[in-house]
N, C-alpha and C positions, 0 to 999 in steps of 0.2 A: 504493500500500500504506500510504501515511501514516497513512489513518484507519481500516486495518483494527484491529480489536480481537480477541484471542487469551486464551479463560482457562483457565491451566493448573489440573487438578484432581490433584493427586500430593501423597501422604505423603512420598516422600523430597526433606524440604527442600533437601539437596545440588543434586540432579537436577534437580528445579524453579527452585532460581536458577540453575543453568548453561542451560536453556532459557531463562529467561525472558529472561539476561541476550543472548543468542546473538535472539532476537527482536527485542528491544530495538535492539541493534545495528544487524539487516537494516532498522528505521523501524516496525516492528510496535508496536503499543500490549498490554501484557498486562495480566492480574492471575494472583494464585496465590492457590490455595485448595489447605489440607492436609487436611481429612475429607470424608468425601461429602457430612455434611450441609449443611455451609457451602457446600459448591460445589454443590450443589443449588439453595440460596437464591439464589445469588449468581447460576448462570446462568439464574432463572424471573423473577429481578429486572432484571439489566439486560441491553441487548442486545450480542451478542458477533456475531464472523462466522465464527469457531471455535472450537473445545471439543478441548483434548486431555487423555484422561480415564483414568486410571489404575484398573485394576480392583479392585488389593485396597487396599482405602482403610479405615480406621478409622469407625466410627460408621455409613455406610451403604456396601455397594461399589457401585463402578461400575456394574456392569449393574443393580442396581436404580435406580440414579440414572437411568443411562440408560433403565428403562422410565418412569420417572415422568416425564422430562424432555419425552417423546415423548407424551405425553397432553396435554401442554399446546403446543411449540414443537419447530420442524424444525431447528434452528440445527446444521450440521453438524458430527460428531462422531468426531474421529481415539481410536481404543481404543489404550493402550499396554499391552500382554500381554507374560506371561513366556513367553522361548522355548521355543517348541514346545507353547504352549496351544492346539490347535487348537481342542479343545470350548468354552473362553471365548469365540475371537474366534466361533466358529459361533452362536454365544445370545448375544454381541454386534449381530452381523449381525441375526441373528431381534428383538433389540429396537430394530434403527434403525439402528444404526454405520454411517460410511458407506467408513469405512475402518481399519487399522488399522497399529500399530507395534510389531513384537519386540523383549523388551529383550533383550541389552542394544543398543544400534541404534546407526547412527554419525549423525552431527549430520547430514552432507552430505545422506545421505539422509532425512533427517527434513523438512528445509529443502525437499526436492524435494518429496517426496511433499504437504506442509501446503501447497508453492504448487501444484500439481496440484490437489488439493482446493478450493482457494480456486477457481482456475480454472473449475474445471465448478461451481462453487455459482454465481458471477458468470454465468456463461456462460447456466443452466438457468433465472436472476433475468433477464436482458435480453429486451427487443423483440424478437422474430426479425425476419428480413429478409420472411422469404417468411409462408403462414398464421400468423395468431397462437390459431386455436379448430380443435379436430378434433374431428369428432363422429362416433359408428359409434351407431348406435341408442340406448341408452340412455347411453352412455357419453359426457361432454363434455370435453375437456381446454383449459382457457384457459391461453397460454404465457405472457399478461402478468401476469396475476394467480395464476403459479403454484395453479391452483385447478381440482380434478378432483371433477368429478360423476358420480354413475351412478343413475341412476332419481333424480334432483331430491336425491340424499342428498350431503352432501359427505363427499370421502374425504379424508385426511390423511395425505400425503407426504415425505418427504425430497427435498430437492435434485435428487439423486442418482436415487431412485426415481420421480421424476417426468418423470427425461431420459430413462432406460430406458424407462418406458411409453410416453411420445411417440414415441419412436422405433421401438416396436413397432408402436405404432397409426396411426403415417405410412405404415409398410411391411406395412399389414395385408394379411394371408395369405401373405407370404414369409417364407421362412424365412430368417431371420439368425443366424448361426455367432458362436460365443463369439468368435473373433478378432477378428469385425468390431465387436463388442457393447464389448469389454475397450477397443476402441482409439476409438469413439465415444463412449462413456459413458464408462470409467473413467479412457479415458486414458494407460492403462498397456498394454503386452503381456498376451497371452494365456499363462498359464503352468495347466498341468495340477494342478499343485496348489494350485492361488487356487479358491478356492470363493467368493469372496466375490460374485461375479455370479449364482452362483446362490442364495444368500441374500437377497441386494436383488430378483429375481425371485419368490424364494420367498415373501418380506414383501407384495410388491404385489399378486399373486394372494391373499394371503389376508386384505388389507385390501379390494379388490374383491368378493371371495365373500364375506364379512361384508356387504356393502351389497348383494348380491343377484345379482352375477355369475354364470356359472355355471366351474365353476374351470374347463372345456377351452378358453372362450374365450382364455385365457394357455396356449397348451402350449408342451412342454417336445418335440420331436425327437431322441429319441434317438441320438447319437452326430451332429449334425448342428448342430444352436443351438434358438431357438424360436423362434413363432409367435405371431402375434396374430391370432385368425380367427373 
């Protein structure tokens, strides 16, 4: 973790030195930025390995930072939302997020969830052991060069949304259950009110159907998980 680097985006300067100092500590490398815009700059400027991004920021908020951020780089992206914003983190999700955090939150948990995070971005970034290219007719997925094609166009992914897709497209035409999806990809348990798996599902189908997919090849099984077929 020595060389990991972490930029905090948060107007309450309090909050932001008590993470950054609590990062610090665990051997993490940070920066802080207090308005969108700077931390816009600052995260298209240099290279981070995480982004924890606060939504109501001065001068540009988060979720616009975050769609701009995502036209240009995948750099993964913990959302800090007020409790009980589900509509925020949901149009987080829809513009990338690949996780997120309620205030007011306790540190222990913050620390877990940012190494979980880190975990599957490292994880989704290595060699695999076994195939490193899946290919189903138009669609090509390379594991080393995190790099997804469909019809020769490249698509552009998250981390996160590129472990899901593989894993869909490994297990193409079974049906995989949100339990199995939550605890291979995300990491976490299956809880009935995390939508957030169906949001990173939801973003990949419609960065595919943009390049020419057709959207039932990603289906959705009702009351069951989904499919890749």
């Amino acid at each position: 973790m020595n060389n990991t680097r972490i930029l905090i985006i948060e107007d309450d300067v309090t909050l932001s030195n008590q993470v950054s100092r609590l990062l610090t500590e665990k051997g993490f490398h940070t920066s802080q930025c207090f308005d969108g815009e700077k931390g816009l700059l600052t995260a298209l400027r240099e290279r981070f390995d995480l982004i924890l991004l606060d939504i109501l920021l001065p001068s540009l908020n988060g979720l616009s930072l975050l769609n701009q951020l995502r036209q240009i780089k995948q750099t993964p992206v913990m959302m800090i939302t007020a409790s009980g914003a589900e509509q925020e983190r949901i149009e987080g999700y829809r513009k990338g997020a690949d996780d997120y955090l309620p205030k007011p939150f306790n540190f222990t948990e913050m620390m877990l969830r940012i190494e979980a995070l880190l975990r599957r971005s490292k994880a989704s970034l290595s060699p695999p052991q076994s195939s490193a290219v899946l290919q189903v007719d138009q669609l090509l997925l390379n594991r080393v060069q995190q790099r997804v094609t469909f019809n020769e166009q490249q698509v552009e992914l998250t981390p996160i949304q590129f472990k899901l897709l593989w894993v869909l497209v490994e297990n193409q035409q079974e049906v995989l259950s949100k339990a199995f999806l939550y605890q291979s990809v995300l990491d976490r348990p299956f809880s009935r009110y995390d939508r957030s798996l169906d949001m990173h599902l939801s973003r990949v189908r419609k960065k595919l159907v943009d390049a020419g997919m057709l959207a039932d090849r990603l289906a959705t099984v009702h009351g069951k998980g989904y499919r890749f077929q």
